[in-house]
Structures are given as C-alpha cells and as structure tokens.
N, C-alpha and C positions, 0 to 999 in steps of 0.2 A: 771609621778610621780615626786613631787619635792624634789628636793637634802636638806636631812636633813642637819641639822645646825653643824658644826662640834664643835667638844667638847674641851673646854679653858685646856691648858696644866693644870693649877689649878685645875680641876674638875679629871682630867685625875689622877693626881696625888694623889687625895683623894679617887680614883676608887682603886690604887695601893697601898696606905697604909691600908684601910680596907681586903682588899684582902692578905695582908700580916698577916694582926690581924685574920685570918682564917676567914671571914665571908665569908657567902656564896653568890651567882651570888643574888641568889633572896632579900637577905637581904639587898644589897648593892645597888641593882638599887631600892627596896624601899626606902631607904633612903636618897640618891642622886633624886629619881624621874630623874631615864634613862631606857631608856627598856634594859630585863636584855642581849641581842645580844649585845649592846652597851659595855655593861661591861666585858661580855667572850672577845669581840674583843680586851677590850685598854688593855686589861690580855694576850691576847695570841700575841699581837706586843711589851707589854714591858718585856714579856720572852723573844722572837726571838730575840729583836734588843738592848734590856737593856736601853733604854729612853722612853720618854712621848710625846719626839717633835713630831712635824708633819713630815713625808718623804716626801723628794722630791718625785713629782710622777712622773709618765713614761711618761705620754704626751701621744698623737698623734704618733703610731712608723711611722717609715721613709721606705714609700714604697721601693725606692732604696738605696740597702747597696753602702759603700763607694766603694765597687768592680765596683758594677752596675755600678755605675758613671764615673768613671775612663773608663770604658769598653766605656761607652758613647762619653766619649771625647774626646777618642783616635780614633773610628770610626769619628765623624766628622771632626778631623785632615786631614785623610788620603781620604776621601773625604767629603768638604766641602761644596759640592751642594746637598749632601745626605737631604731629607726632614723627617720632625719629624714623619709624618704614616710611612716610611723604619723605622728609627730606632724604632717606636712603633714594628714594626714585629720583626726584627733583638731580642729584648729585649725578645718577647713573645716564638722566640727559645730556652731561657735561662729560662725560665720558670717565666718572672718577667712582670706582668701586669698592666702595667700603661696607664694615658690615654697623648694624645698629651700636655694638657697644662701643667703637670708634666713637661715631659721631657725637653720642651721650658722653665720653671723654676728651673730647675736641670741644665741646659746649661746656662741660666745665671746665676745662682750663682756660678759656675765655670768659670765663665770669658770669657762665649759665648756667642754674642748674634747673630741674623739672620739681615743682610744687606743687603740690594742690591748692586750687586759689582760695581767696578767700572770699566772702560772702557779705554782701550790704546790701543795705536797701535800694530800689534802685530811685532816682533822685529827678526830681522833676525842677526845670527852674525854677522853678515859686518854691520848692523843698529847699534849693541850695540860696536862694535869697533870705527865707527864714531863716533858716540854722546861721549865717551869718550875719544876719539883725541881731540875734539872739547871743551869738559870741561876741559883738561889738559893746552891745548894751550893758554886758556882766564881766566882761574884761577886767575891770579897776574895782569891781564891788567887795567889799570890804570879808574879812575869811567869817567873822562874825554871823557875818549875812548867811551865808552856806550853812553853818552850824543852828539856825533855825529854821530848817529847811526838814518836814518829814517825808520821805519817799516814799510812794505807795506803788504796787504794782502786781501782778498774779505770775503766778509761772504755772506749764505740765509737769509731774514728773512721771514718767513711762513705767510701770510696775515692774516691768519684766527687759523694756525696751532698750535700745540702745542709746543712751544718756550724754553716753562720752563710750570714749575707747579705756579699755580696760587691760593692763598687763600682768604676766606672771612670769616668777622665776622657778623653771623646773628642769628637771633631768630628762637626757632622752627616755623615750617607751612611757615617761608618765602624763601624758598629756590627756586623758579621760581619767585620772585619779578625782576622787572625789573634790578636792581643794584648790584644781584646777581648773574648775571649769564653770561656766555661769549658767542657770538654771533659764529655759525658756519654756514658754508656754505657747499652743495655738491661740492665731487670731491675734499673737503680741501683748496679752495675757491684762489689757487696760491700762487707765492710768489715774493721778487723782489730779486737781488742781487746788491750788493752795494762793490766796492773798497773805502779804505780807508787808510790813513798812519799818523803815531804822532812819534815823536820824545820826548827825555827826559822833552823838554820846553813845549808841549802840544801839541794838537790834530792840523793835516794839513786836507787835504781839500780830502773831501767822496764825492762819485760819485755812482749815482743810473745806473748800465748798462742795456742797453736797448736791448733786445733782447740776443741770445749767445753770449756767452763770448770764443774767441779766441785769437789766438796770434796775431792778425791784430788788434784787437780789445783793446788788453792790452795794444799793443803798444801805441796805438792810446792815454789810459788815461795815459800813462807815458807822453808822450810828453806832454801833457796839464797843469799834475798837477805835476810833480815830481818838478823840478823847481821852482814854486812858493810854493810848500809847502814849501822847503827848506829856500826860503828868509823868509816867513811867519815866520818859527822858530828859524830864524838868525842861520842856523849851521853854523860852520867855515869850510873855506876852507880843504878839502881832507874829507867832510862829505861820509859816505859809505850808502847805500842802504841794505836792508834786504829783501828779500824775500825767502819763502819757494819754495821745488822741483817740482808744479805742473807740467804739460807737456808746457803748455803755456806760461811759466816762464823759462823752460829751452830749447825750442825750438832752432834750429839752427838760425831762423830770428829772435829770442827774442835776443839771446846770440848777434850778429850780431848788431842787432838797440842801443844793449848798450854798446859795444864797439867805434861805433861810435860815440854816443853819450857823452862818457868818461864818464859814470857813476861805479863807483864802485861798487863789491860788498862780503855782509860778505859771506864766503862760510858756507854754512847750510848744515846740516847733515840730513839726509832722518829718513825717520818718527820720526819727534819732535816735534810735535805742542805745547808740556809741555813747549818747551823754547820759543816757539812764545809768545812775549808782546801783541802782538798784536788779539791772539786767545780771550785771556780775555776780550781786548775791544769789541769783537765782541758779546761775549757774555753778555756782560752788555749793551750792547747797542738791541740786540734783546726782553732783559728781561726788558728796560726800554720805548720800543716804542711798543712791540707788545700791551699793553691793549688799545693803541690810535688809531692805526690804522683802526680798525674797524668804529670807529666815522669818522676818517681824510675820511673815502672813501667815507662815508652817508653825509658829509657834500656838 
C-alpha cells in the first residue's frame, strides 16, 4: 500500500482552527477534502504535543542497547580471537538476537575491526632484557657509526611458492586468461637460498648457495665476498660486520675463522629480526623477483 502524502503544517493548521470553531470531524474533512482519520489524527497529536510540526520519528530501533555493546567489547578485549558466531551465542544467553553482520558493524563503530595478527618472535625475558641493553647502549651512537656498519644475512625465495600475496586487475569471465594467473608446480616446485649484504652507501654483493648451507659453507661466502663488498662500498677503516644468532653464524669454527680473520663484529641480541636491515631487503627482494621467476626457469 502506498505511503500517503503527508499533510503541509498550513493545511494542518486550518484542520486546527476549524476544529477550534467547534466544527465537526465530518464537516472539516468536507471542506478541506481530507478523510475524516486524517483529521481526528492532526486533532489528537496537536492536543498531546500542543504543535502542528511534523515529529521527529523513531526510525529503525537499535537491535543492541548501548549495554549490549559495551558487554560486546569488553568480551572481545579479554579475548581477542573470540569469532563473531561465539559472541553471536554469548549475546543469545542474554536474550539479544542478532545476526553475525550486526555484530561485526556494532564492533566497528566502536573502534573494532577483525585483522589478521601479526607475527613476532616469541620473547623470553632474557630476549626482551637484551634487546633492551642493546637499544639503550645505541641510542646516542653517532649516524656515522651505522653508515659503517655491513649487514649480512640469507634469505628463501620459494620458486613457485607463495612469497607474498599477489594482485591483478581484470574483467569479469577472465580470471584463467593467460596473464592472470600464477603458474604452480607439484610439491611447491622448490626453492633457492641466497646470502647477501649492503651497507648505508648500497647493496654489496648476493650469492645464490648451492646446496646446504653450513658453517664450512658460510665460511667459505665470507671469505669471497665480505671483503670486496666492503671495498665495493668504500667503508672506512674499523668498519664492523652484522650478523644475526643463527647456529652457523655463532659456531665455535665461525667464531674462530673471524677472529682470525679480524673481522669485527656488532653484538646482536637473540630473536630481533625487527632490527635486522637487512630482513626488509630480503623481503623486497623475494616480493620483487618472485613473479619472474617462473619465466627466468621456462626460458
């Protein structure tokens, strides 16, 4: 049925002064031409409310009171992994029946939304004492200091694998066209690993390792590349070396081949890849080559 036309305060107003001049329901909506329900109503809202304006109206009421809400977002505080069907149940104990896409818009408009978390190490006292000696200690150290500083470090890069997330822009129905789509292999199709090291002045010199990677092995790419990387990037004399705690890295014949060698180095603090410079190239570097790969193998 279609929503009649509502009635101009004017009209309203002339419903109200006849009606004042004692005329009756029926004589008034003849003469206005309104039916006469129309007229008992703007009669019995401009007794109650003593105006002609139109009220605001009530709207749409608000399945969850501000209780609800509150109740809601105190539950997702205290656990955070809690999923919107639990709190759907938790809510239907309380006698309030809403459905999931409510609740996940009732959580963002209170300043929640649903993320995928993110990922650290996980930290042991003695981990979060060290990292904190370590940031107290370098705090004031001059920017010079950092700019003779070479980072060494390995990364994976997955041949075939999922590196990073990958996006494309296409049209509906073309989604298996050739230029859409990323080429996989069984088994996850391998992967290489690669050392690499850069200092403040730019990138030194990456190495594809062949086969396991050990401490005979690490040694082996220190000896070849740490040295010319270093000229490569003109560090100045007393330049220090960086590497993270792997086993391979702090081995008694790692420790041993770099003393002899008189290589310096920064003492690093166990699980911190967040301070590793060198984490980030890695990862730009996996996210920059992984979509070629697949060609570079076919070629």
């Amino acid at each position: 049925m279609p929503r009649r036309k509502e009635l101009s305060e004017d009209l309203r107003s002339k419903i109200v002064d006849l009606h004042e001049a004692e005329k009756g329901y029926k004589s008034i909506s003849k003469s206005l031409d309104v039916h006469v329900s129309t007229v008992r109503q703007t009669v019995y809202k401009w007794r109650k409310f003593s105006t002609v304006a139109t009220l605001p109206r009530r709207g749409r009421p608000v399945k969850m009171t501000a209780r609800a809400q509150r109740r809601m977002v105190n539950e997702v505080k205290k656990n955070p992994r809690v999923s919107a069907k639990d709190l759907q149940k938790s809510l239907a104990h309380a006698n309030i029946f809403v459905d999931t896409s409510t609740i996940r818009k009732t959580l963002n408009k209170n300043g929640v939304h649903g993320r995928t978390p993110r990922r650290k190490p996980l930290l042991s006292k003695k981990n979060i004492a060290a990292r904190l000696k370590f940031a107290k200690e370098h705090l004031d150290v001059p920017q010079h200091y950092w700019q003779n500083i070479l980072s060494t470090d390995e990364t994976k890069i997955e041949l075939f694998g999922k590196n990073t997330q990958h996006y494309v822009w296409r049209k509906k129905g073309t989604a298996h066209q050739h230029q859409n789509l990323i080429p996989t292999v069984k088994h996850g199709g391998g992967s290489i690993m690669v050392w690499g090291c850069f200092a403040a002045s730019g990138p030194g010199r990456i190495v594809v390792i062949d086969g396991k990677m050990n401490s005979r092995v690490y040694q082996d790419i220190l000896q070849e590349n740490i040295r010319p990387s270093v000229r490569q990037l003109k560090l100045r004399r007393g330049w220090v070396m960086q590497q993270d705690n792997d086993l391979k890295h702090t081995s008694n014949s790692t420790k041993e081949w770099l003393q002899q060698n008189k290589i310096h180095l920064l003492e690093w603090p166990s699980q911190s890849p967040d301070l590793n410079r060198l984490k980030c190239c890695g990862m730009t570097l996996r996210e920059r080559f992984t979509p070629d790969i697949p060609r570079i193998l076919l070629q």
